[in-house]
Each structure stands twice: as C-alpha cells, then as structure tokens.
C-alpha positions, -999 to +999 in steps of 0.1 A: -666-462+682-691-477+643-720-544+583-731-549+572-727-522+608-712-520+641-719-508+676-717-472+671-726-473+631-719-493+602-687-504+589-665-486+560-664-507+532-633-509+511-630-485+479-610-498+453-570-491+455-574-463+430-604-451+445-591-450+483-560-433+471-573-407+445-598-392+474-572-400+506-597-424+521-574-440+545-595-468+568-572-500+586-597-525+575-583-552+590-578-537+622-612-527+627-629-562+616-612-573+646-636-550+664-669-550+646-680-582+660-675-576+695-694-537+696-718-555+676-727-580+700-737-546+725-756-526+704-793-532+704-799-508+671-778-533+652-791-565+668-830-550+659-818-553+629-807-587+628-838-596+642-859-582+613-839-598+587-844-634+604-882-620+605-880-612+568-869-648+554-896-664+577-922-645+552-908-652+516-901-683+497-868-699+504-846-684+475-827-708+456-798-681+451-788-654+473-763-630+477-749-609+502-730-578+491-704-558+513-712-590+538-687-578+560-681-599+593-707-623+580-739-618+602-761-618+577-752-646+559-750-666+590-790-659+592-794-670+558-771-700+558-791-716+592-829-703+578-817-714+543-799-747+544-809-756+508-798-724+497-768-710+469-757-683+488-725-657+479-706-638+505-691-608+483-664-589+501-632-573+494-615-571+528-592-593+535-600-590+571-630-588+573-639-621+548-610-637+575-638-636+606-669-644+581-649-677+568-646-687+602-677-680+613-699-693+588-674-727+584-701-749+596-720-741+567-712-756+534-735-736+510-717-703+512-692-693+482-669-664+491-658-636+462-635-610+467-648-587+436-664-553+436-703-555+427-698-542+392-675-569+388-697-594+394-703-619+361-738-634+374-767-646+348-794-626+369-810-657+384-806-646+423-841-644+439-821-627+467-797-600+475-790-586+509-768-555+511-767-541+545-746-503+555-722-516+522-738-492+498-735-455+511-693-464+509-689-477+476-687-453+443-714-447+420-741-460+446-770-454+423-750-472+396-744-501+421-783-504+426-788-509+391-760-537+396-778-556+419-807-554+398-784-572+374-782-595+398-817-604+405-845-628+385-873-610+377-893-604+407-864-614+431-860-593+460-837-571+477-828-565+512-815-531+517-803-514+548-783-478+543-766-455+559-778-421+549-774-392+576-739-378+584-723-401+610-727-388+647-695-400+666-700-384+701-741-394+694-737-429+688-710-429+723-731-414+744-764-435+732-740-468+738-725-456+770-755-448+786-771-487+773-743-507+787-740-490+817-777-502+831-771-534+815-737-541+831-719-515+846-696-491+850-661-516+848-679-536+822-687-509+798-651-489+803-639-523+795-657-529+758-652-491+753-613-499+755-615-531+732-636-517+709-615-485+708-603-487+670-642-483+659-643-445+670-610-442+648-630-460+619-665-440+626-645-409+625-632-415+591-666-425+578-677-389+593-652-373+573-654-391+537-689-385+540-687-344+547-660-347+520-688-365+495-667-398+494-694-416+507-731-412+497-753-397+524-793-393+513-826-388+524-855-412+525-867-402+498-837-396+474-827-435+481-866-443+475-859-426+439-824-443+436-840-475+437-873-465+416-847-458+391-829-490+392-861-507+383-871-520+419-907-518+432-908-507+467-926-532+490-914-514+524-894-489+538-888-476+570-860-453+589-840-477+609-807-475+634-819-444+656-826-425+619-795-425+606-802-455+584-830-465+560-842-504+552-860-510+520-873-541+509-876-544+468-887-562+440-870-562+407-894-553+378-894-579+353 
C-alpha cells in the first residue's frame, strides 16, 4: 500500500500525457485517490505531518495568497482554508480524480480556486506569500526546474512549504511499519480489513518504486534538495528528515 502522501508513502502525481507515455509510467490515478484518504486517515507519519503544517501557519502572518501545488486529495488546503478564512488560496492539480475528492471536501469553503495546469504552466504575477507543495515534487519532470517555478510564484520574501519524497520507496517497509501500528490500535479483523480496502495503494507504491529505480521520478539526499532549492533562490529557514527518513520538509524564503 503509498499527497500530498498516503498511508504507506506519498501519492504519484500525474506526468504529462507525453511524459507518462514516452517513459511507460503507467499509474490508475483515479483509482488510487479513491484510496489515499482512507490509508491516510491510519498512518501516524502522514498525520505528524498534518500536524506540523497546522503548527506552521499558527507562526507566520496570514498570507493573502496561497497556493498548493500537486494538492492531491486536498488535506492541505483544508488546513489552510479553516486557519486562513480571509485567504486567496489555489488548489493546483491535474488528476481528475483526485481534484474530484478535494472539491468535495473543501466545498464548505469558498476561498479555494481549483486549476488543472502543470506548475510551469502556471501564468501567476509572483504575488503569493505562500506555496505549499507536499510529496508532488519528486514525480514531476525537471524538479529543480519546478523549484525555480514556485519561486516564480512567490512575492519576495514569501514562503514555501516543502515536504519531498527523496529515498527509494520501501513497499514491504512501509507494510510492515503500518501492519504492526494498526494492529495494537485495533486489531487483527480491523486492520486485515483496511489492508483489503486500501489494497490498490501497494499497486500504486510499487509503481512509484519502480519509476524511481528507473530515474522517472527524482530521488535525493538532504542535502542535494537543500542545494536544489539554494539554487532556485530560497533561503533555508528549516529542514528536517521527515516520514520515517524517507522524506525531507523544508521551510523557505524566496530571496527578493
């Protein structure tokens, strides 16, 4: 069993079409949105993170624009919409599916815009003072190109909220580490029972695994991602290795 994450691992994101097909990436997005939320839901490494992100708003100014890139199911923005009422905030996703459950989720909200267009794609005057970007950037090409494009993104001295995947993804790790949790939290029948709805995440995780030994998706070190974003012209204001080590959380600040 696996955004911006899942239970086992964060999600895939969607390549382009010419992308997917030039370097056989073959992922039924739709299919496994129906399970991210769920697996989710069960994984304290991915509901740690929630946490610090709620944490992180409650210490900066209430940005006036934000926007989440690769928003996936929508958790993130959720956060932001409740903490952040007052807030312009853009959910930028391609899937289909995925944007489905984050539409419906965040309905209650009224300050959320929804895009369907890849981050370079993205015609935005550089006034966001926020951009969240959470396991989206390891799976979409150029990474270190898209860093610089959420730098485009970004006012001077706005910041960015970046969680990555960055160490190969360990299927039969992340199974046994979940297992083992929801079995002293609820049992045997219980946790057979998420195993079997969340099934189509190990197909997904598998496939991330595999674009990733195949150098489809970007895997890194703390401190090649630390120089990615250097490059991009970000000041680092915190990093740390997050979700069991695989993943890395960096909060930045674009340099005027």
């Amino acid at each position: 069993m696996p955004s911006h994450a899942s239970a086992e691992g964060p999600r895939p994101i969607m390549l382009s079409r010419s992308e997917s097909s030039d370097r056989s990436v073959r992922v039924d997005w739709s299919t496994y949105a129906t399970a991210y939320d769920l697996l989710s839901e069960h994984n304290p490494e991915y509901q740690a993170l929630l946490r610090d992100f709620e944490a992180f708003l409650e210490t900066i100014e209430t940005p006036k624009v934000i926007y989440d890139i690769g928003g996936g199911t929508g958790n993130y923005t959720e956060i932001a919409a409740r903490a952040c009422p007052g807030s312009e905030i853009h959910f930028v996703e391609p899937d289909a599916g995925m944007i489905g459950l984050a539409r419906a989720k965040l309905a209650a909200h009224g300050n959320t815009n929804y895009e369907t267009l890849a981050l370079e794609d993205i015609d935005a005057p550089g006034t966001a003072d926020l951009v969240i970007c959470v396991h989206a950037l390891y799976a979409m090409p150029a990474p270190e190109q898209r860093l610089a494009d959420m730098r485009r993104l970004l006012r001077p001295g706005g910041l960015l909220y970046l969680i990555d995947l960055g160490r190969y993804m360990n299927v039969a790790d992340w199974r046994s580490y979940l297992f083992s949790h929801l079995r002293k939290e609820h049992g045997l029948a219980r946790t057979l029972r998420v195993f079997w709805q969340g099934r189509e995440i190990a197909k997904q995780n598998t496939a991330i695994f595999k674009a990733q030994k195949n150098g489809v998706y970007w895997t890194h070190t703390e401190a090649e991602i630390a120089s990615a974003a250097t490059a991009a012209d970000f000041e680092i204001l915190r990093q740390d290795s997050v979700y069991r080590g695989y993943s890395d959380l960096l909060v930045c600040r674009a340099k005027p």
